[in-house]
Backbone bond lengths (Angstrom), bond angles and torsions (degrees), N, CA, C in turn:
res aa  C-N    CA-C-N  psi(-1)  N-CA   C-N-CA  omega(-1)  CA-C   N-CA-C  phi
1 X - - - 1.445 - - 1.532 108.47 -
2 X 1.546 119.06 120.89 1.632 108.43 157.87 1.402 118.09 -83.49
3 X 1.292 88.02 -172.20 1.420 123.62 178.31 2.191 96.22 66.91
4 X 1.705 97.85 -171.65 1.387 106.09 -170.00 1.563 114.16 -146.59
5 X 1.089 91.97 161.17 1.858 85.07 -158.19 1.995 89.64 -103.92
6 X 1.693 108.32 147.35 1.251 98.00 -160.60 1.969 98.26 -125.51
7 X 1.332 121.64 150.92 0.827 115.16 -165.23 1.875 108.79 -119.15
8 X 0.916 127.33 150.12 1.469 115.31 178.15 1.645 115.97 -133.03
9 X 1.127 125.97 96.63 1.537 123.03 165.10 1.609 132.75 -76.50
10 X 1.357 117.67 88.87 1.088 132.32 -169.19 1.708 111.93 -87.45
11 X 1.533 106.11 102.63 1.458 116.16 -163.51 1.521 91.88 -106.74
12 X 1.455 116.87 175.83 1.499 138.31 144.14 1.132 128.36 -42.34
13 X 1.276 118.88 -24.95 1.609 127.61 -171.50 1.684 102.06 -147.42
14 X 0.770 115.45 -45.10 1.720 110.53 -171.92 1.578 97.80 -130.91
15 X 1.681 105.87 165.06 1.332 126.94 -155.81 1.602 88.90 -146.95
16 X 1.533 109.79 137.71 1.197 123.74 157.90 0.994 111.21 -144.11
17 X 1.583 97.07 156.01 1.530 119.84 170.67 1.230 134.95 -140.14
18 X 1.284 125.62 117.80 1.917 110.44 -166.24 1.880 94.25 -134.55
19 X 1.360 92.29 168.33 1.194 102.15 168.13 1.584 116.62 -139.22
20 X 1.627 110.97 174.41 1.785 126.66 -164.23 1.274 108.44 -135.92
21 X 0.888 116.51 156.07 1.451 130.58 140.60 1.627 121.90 -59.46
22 X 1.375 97.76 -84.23 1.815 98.48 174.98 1.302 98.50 -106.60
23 X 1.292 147.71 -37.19 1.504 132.34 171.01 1.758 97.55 151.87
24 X 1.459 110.54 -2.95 1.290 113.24 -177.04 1.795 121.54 -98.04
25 X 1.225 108.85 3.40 1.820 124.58 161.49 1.311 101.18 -161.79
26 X 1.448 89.76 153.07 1.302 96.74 -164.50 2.063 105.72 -116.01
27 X 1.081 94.81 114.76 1.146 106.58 -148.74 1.880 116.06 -71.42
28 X 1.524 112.58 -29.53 1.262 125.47 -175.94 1.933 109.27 -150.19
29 X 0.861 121.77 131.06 1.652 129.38 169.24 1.146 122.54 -132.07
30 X 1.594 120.03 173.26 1.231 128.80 175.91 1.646 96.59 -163.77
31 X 1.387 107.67 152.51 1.468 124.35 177.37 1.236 114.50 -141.06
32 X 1.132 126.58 91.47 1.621 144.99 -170.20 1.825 111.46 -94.60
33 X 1.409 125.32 160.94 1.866 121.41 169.04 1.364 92.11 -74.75
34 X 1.345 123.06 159.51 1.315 161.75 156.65 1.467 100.80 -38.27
35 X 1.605 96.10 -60.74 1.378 115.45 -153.65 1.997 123.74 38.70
36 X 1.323 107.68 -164.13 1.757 120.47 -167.70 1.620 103.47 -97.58
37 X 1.189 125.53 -11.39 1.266 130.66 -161.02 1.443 98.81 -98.89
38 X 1.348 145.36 128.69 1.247 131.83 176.09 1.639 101.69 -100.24
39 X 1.394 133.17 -18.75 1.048 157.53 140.87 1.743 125.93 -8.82
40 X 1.668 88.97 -83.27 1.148 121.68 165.30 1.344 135.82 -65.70
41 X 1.334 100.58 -15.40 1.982 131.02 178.54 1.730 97.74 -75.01
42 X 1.469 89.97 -86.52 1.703 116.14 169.63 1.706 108.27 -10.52
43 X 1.601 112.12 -66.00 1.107 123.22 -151.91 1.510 107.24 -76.92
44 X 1.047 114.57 -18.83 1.400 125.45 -179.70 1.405 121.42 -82.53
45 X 1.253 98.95 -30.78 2.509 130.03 176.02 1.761 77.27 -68.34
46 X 1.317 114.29 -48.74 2.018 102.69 -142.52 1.479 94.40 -91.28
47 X 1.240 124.36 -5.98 1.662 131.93 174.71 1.319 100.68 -54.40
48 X 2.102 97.52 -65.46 1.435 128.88 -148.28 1.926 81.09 -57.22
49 X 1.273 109.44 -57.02 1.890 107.90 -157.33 1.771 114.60 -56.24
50 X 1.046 103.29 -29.49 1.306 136.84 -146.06 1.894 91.54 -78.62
51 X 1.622 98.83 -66.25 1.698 90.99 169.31 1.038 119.63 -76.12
52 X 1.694 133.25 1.34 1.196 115.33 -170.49 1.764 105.03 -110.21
53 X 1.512 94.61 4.07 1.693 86.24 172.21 1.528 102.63 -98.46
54 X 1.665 113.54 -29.99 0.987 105.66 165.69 2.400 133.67 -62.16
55 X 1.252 89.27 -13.69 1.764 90.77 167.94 1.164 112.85 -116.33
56 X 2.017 127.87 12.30 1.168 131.88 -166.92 1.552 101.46 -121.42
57 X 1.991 123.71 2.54 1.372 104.84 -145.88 1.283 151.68 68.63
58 X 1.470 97.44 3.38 1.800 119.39 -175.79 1.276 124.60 101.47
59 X 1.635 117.86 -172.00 1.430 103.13 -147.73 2.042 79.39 -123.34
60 X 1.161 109.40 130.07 1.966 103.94 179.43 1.760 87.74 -77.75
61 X 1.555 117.21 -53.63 1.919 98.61 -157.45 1.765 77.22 -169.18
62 X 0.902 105.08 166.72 1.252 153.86 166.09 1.675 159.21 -120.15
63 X 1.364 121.06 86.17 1.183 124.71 -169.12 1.477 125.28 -85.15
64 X 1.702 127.19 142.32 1.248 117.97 -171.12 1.056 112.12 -153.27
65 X 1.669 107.69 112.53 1.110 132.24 -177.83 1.743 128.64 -72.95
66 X 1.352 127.05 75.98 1.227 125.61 -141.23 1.992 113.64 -101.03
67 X 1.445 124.95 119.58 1.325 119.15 -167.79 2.067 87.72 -66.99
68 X 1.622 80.35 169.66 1.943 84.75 -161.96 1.574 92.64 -130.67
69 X 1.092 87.54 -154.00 1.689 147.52 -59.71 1.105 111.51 18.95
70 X 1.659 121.70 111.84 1.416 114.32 167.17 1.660 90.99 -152.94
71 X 1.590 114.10 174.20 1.436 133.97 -141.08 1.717 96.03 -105.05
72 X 1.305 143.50 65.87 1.425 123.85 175.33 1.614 114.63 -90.51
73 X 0.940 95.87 70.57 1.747 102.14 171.64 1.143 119.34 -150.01
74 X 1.507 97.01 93.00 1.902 110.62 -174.97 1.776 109.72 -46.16
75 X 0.887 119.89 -1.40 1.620 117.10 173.23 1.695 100.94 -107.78
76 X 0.939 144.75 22.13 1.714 143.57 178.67 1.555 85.29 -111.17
77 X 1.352 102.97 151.63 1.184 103.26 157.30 1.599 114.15 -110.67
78 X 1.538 121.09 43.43 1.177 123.33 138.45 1.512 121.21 -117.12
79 X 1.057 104.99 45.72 1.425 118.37 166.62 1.220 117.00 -54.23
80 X 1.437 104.92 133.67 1.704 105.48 165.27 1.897 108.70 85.63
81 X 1.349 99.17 -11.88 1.551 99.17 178.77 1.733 114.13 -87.16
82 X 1.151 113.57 162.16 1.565 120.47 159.13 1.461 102.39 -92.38
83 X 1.472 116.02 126.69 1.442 104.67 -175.22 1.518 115.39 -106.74
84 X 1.277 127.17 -73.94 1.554 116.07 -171.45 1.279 110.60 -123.70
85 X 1.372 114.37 26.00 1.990 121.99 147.31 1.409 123.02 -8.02
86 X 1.263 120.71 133.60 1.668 113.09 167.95 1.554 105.22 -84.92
87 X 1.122 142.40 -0.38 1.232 153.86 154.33 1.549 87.57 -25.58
88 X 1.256 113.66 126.75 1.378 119.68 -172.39 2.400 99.34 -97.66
89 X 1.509 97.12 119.13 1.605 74.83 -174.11 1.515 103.24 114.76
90 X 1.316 114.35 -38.28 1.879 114.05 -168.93 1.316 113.01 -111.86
91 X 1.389 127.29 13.66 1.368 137.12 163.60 1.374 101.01 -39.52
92 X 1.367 119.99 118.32 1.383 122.44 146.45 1.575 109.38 58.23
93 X 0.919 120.25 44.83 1.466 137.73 -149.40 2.523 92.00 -122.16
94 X 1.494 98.97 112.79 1.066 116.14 171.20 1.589 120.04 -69.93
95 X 1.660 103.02 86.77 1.308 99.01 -178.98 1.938 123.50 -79.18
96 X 1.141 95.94 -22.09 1.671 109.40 -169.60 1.687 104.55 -79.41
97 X 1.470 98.78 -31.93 1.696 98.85 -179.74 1.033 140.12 -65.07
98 X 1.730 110.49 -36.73 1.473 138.37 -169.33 2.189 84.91 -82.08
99 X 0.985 146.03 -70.36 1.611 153.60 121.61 1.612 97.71 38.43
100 X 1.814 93.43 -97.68 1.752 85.81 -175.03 1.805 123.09 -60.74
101 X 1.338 100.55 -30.73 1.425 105.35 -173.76 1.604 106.76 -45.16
102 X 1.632 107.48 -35.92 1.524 103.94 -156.63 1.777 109.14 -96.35
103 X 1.569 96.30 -35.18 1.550 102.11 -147.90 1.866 85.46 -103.99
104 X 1.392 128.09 17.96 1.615 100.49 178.98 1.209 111.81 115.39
105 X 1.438 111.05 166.93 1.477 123.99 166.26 1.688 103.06 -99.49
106 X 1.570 118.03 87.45 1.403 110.80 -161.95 1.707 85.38 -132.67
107 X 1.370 135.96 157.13 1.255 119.14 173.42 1.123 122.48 -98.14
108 X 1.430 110.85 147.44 1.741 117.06 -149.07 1.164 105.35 -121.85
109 X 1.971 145.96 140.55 1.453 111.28 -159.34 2.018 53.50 -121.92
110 X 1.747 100.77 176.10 1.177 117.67 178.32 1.553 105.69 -152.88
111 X 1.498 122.61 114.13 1.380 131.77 -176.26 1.484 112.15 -129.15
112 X 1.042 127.49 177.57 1.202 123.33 150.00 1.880 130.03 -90.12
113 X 1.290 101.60 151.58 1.880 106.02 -164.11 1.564 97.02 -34.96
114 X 1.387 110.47 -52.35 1.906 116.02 -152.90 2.013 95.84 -71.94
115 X 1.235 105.10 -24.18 1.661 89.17 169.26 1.054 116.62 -75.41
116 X 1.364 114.15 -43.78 1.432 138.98 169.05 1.062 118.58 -20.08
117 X 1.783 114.82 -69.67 1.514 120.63 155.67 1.435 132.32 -50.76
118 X 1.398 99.85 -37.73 1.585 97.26 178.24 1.907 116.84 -47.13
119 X 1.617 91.03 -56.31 1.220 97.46 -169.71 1.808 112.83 -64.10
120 X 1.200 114.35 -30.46 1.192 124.64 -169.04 1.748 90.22 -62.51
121 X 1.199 129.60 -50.67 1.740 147.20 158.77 1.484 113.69 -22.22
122 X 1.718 97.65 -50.04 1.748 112.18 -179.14 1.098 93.70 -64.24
């Protein structure tokens, strides 16, 4: 099977991103600041995906673990957003959009970090 499935941890202060093969090593990462820019955050996650589908064969899907207040309910139509965070800068800030716009029609799950962990726990 190509390509690699890519993962994104969207914290308060730091941001990661790695990617797999099947989900059992993790084959490439990066850990970047959060920072105020939701812009400038984004663009840096879609860099990281961007070469690694390009030296991996492509990207299968993508998961993103996002600090909140944020929207995980594929039936809202604010899905995929950070919504009313004191994160100074990430108000209502379209995380899923800037994502598909760049990296594809690839499927993207979108939760928040603390489910994130849970399940990662399961």
């Amino acid at each position: 099977m190509t390509g690699v499935l890519g993962g994104i941890e969207m914290g308060g202060t730091k941001v990661v991103c790695a990617v797999s093969r099947d989900g059992s090593q993790v084959l490439a990462e990066t850990t970047f600041p959060t920072g105020t820019d939701p812009s400038a955050t984004l663009a840096v996650a879609i860099g990281f995906f961007a070469d690694m589908a390009e030296q991996h064969g492509g990207l299968r899907g993508l998961g993103v673990a996002a600090f909140g207040p944020c929207d995980p309910d594929p039936a809202s139509p604010g899905y995929g957003r950070i919504t009313t965070t004191p994160k100074s800068g990430w108000q209502d800030t379209d995380v899923l959009g800037p994502l598909r716009a760049s990296l594809g029609d690839l499927p993207i799950g979108f939760d928040t970090d603390v489910d994130a962990a849970a399940l990662g726990e399961a």
